[in-house]
MITILUM-513692 format. One record per residue: z, x, y of N, C-alpha, C in turn. Coordinates in pm, 1 decimal. Layout:
// residues N
n.z,n.x,n.y,ca.z,ca.x,ca.y,c.z,c.x,c.y
Z,X,Y,Z,X,Y,Z,X,Y .
...
END
This chain:
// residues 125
n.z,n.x,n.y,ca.z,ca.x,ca.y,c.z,c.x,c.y
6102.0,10097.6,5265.1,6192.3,9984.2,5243.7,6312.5,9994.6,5335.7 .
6333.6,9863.1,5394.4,6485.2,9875.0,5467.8,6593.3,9764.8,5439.0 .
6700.1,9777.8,5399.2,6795.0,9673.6,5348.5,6882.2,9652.4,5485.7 .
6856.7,9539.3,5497.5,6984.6,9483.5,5624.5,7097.5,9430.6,5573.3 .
7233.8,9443.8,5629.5,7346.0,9350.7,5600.3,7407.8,9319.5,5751.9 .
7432.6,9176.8,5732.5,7444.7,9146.8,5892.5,7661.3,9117.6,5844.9 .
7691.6,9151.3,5937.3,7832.9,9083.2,5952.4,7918.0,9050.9,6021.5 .
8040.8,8987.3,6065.8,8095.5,8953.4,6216.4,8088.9,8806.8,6239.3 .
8051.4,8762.1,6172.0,7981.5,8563.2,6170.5,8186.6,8503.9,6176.2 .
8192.4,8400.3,6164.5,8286.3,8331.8,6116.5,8305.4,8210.4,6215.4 .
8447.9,8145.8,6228.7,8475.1,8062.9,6270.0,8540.6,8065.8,6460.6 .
8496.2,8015.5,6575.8,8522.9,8047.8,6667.4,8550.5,7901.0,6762.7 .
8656.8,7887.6,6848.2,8612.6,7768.7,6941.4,8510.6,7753.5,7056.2 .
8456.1,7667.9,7099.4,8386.2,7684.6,7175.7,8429.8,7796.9,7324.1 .
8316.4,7847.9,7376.0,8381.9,7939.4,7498.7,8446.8,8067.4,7436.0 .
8426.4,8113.7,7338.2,8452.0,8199.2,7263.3,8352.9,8335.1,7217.9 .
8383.7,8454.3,7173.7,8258.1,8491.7,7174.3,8313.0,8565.2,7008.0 .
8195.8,8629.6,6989.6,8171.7,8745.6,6812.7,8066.4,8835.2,6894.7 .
8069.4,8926.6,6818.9,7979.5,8986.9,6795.4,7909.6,9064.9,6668.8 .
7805.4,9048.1,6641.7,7725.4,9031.4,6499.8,7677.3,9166.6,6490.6 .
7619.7,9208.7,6358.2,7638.2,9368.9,6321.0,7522.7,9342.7,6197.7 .
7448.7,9478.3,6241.3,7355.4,9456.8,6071.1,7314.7,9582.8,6080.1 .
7413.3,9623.9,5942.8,7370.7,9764.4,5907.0,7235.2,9799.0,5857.8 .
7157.4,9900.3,5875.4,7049.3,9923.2,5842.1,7034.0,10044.8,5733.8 .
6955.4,10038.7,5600.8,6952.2,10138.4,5479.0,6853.8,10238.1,5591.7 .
6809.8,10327.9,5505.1,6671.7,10412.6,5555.9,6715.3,10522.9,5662.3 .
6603.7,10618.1,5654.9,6607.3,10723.9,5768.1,6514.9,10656.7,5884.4 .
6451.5,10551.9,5871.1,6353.8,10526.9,5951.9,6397.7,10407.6,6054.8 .
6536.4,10402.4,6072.4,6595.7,10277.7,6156.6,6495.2,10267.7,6273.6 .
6526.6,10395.6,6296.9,6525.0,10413.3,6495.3,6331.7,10393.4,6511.9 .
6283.6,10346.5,6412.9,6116.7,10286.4,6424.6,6086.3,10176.7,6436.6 .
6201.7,10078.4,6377.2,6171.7,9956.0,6363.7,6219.4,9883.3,6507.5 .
6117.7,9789.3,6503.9,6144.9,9663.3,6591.1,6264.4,9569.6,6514.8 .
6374.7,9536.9,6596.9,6484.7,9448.3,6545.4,6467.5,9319.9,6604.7 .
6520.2,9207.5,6579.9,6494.8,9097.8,6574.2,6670.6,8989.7,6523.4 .
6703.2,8907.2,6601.0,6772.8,8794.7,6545.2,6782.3,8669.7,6555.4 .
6787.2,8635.7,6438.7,6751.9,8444.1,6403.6,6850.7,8392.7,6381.1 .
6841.3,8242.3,6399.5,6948.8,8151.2,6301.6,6889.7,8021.7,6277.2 .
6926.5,7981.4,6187.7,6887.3,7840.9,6104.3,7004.0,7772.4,6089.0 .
6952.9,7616.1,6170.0,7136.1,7559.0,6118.3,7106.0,7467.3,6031.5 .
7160.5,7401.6,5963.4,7101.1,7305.1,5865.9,7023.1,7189.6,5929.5 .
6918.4,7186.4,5799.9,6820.0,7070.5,5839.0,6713.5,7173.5,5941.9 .
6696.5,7228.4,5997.9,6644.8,7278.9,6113.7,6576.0,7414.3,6086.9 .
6465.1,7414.6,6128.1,6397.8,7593.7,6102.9,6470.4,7675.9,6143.5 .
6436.4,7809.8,6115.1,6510.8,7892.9,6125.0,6412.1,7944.2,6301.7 .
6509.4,8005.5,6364.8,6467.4,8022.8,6519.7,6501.8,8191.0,6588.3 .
6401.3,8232.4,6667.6,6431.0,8338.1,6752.2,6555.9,8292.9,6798.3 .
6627.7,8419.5,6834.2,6745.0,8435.3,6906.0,6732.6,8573.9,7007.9 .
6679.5,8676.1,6971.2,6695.0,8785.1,7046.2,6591.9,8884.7,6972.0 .
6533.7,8979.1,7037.2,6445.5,9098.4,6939.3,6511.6,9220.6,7086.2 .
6500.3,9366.9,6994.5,6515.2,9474.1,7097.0,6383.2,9574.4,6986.9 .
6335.9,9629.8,7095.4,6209.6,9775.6,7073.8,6289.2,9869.3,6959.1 .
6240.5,9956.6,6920.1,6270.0,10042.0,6850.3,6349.4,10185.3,6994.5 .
6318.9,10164.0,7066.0,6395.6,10264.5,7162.0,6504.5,10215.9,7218.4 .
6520.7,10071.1,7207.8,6633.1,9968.3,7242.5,6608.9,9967.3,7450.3 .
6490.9,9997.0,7497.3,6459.2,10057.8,7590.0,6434.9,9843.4,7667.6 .
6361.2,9795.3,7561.6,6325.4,9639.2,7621.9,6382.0,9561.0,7489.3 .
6453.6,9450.6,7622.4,6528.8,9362.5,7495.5,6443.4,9162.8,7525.3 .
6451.8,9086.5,7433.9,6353.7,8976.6,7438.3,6489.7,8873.4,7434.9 .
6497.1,8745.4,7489.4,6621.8,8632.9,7433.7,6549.8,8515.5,7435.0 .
6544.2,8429.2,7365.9,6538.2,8296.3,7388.5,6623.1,8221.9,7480.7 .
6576.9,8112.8,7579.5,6611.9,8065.0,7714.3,6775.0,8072.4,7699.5 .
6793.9,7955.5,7538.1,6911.7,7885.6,7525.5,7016.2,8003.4,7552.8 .
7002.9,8121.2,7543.4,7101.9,8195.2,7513.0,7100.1,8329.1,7588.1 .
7019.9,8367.5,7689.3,6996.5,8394.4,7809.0,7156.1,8381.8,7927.5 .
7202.7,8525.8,7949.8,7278.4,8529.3,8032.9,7426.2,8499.4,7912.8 .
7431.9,8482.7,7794.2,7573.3,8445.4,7729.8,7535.5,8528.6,7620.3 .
7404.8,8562.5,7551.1,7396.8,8679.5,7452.2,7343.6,8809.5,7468.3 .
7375.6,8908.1,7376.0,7341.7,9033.7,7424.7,7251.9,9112.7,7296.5 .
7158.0,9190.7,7264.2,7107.8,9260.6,7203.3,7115.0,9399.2,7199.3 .
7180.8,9454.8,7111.9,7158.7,9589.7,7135.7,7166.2,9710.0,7046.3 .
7146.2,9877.6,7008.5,7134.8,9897.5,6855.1,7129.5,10069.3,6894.8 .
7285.5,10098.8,6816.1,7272.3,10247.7,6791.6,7199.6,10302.2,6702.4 .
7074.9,10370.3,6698.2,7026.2,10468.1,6621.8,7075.5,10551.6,6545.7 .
7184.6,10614.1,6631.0,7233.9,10716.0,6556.6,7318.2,10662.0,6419.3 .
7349.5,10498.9,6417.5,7435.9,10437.1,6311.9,7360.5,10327.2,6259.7 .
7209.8,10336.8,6269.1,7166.9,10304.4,6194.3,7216.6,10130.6,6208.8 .
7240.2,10072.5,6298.4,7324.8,9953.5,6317.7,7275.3,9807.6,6485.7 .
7185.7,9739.6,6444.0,7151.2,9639.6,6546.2,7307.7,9527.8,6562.5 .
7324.6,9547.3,6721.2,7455.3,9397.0,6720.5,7423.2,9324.9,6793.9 .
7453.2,9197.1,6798.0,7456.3,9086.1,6890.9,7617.4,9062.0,6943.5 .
7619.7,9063.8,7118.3,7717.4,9050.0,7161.5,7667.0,8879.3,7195.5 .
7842.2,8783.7,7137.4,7770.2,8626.2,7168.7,7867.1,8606.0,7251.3 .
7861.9,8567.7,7376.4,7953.7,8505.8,7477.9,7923.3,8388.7,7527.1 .
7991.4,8278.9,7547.8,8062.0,8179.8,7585.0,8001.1,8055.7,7483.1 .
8020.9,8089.5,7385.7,7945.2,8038.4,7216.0,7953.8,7844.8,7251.9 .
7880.2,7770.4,7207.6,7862.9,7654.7,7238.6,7851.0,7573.2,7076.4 .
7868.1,7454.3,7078.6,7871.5,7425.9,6889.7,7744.5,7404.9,6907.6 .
7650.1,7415.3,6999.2,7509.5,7449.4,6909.3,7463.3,7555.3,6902.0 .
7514.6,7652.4,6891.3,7510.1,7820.1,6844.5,7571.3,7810.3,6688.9 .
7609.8,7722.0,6636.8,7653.7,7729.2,6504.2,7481.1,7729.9,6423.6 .
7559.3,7829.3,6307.4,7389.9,7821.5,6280.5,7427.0,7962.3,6184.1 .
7332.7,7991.2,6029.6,7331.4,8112.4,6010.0,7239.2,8226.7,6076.4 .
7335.5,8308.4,6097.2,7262.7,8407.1,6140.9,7203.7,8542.4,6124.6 .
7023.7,8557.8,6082.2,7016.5,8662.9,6001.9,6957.1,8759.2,6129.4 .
6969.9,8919.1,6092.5,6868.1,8981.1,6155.1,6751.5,9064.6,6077.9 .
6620.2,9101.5,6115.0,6523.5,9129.2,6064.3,6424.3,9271.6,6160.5 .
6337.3,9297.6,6033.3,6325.2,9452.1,6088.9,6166.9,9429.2,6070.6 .
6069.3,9524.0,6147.3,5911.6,9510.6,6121.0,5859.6,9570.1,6215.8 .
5767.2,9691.7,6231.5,5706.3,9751.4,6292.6,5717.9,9752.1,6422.0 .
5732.6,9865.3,6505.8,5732.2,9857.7,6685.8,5668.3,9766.3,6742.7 .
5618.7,9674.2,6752.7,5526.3,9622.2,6904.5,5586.4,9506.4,6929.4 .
5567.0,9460.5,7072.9,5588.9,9411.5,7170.2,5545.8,9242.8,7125.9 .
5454.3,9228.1,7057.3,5332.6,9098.9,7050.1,5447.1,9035.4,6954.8 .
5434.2,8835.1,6943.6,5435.3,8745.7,6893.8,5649.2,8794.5,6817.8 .
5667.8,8838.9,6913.4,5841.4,8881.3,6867.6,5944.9,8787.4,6829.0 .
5839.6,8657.6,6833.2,5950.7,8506.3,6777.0,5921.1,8455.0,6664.0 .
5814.9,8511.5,6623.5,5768.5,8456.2,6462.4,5780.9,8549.3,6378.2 .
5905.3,8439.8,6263.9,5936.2,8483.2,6170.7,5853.0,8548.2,6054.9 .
5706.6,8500.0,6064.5,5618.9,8527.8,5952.4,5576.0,8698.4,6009.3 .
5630.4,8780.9,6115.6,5569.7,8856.2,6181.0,5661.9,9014.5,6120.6 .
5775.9,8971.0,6056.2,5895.3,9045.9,6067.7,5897.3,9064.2,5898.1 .
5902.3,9178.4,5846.0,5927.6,9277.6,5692.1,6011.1,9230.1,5623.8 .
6156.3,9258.4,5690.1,6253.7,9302.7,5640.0,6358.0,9188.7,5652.9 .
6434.4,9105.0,5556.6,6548.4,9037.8,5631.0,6672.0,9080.9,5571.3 .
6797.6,9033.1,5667.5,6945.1,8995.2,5567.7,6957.6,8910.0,5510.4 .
7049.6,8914.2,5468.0,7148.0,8777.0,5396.1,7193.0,8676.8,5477.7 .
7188.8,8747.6,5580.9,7270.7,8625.3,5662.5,7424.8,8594.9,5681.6 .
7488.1,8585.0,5805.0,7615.8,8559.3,5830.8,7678.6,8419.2,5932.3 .
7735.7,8345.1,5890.3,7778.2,8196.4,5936.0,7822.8,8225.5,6057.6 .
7816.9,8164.6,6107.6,7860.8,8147.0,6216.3,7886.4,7991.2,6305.5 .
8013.0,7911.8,6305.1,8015.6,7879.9,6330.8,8160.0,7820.3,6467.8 .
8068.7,7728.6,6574.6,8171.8,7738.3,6703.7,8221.2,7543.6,6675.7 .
8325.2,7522.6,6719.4,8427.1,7391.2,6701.0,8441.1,7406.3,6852.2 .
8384.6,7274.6,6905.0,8460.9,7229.2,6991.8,8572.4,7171.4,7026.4 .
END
């Protein structure tokens, strides 16, 4: 079992950045494949970023390519998202999620174990 808590979300203007945090329970962090989503209302919930369990290869969706970052100390048990130059369609909750090493199908949600709660995040233009 692994319990995530994501945190760092809140209120930002556009051109602005956060960066997002999800603590991880377990001795077995540094195995899992990490993963982050967001769902804004009305709207499925969507890839945003996945990193390997060695944090060695990181994955982004186009939109957010070159302005977000993925990345995850082992030793703290802790995946973050660095968000730079945030746009109001980056508003959106944002959870991250945990599920076995491999490489394959890293954007579907039905693919992934473990989730958070989720943290808001939203940008005002």
């Amino acid at each position: 079992q692994v319990q995530l808590v994501e945190s760092g979300g809140g209120l930002v203007q556009a051109g602005g950045s956060l960066r997002l945090s999800c603590a991880a329970s377990g001795r077995t962090f540094s195995s899992y494949f990490m993963g982050w989503f967001r769902q804004a209302p009305g709207k499925e919930r969507e890839f945003v970023a996945a990193i390997r369990a060695s944090g060695g290869t990181t994955y982004y969706t186009d939109s957010v390519k070159g302005r977000f970052a993925i990345s995850r100390d082992n030793a703290k048990n802790t995946v973050y998202l660095q968000m730079n130059s945030l746009k109001p369609e980056d508003t959106a909750v944002y959870y991250c999620a945990a599920r076995q090493d491999y490489a394959t199908y890293y954007s579907a949600t039905r693919t992934y174990d473990y989730w958070g709660q989720g943290t808001q995040v939203t940008v005002s233009s």
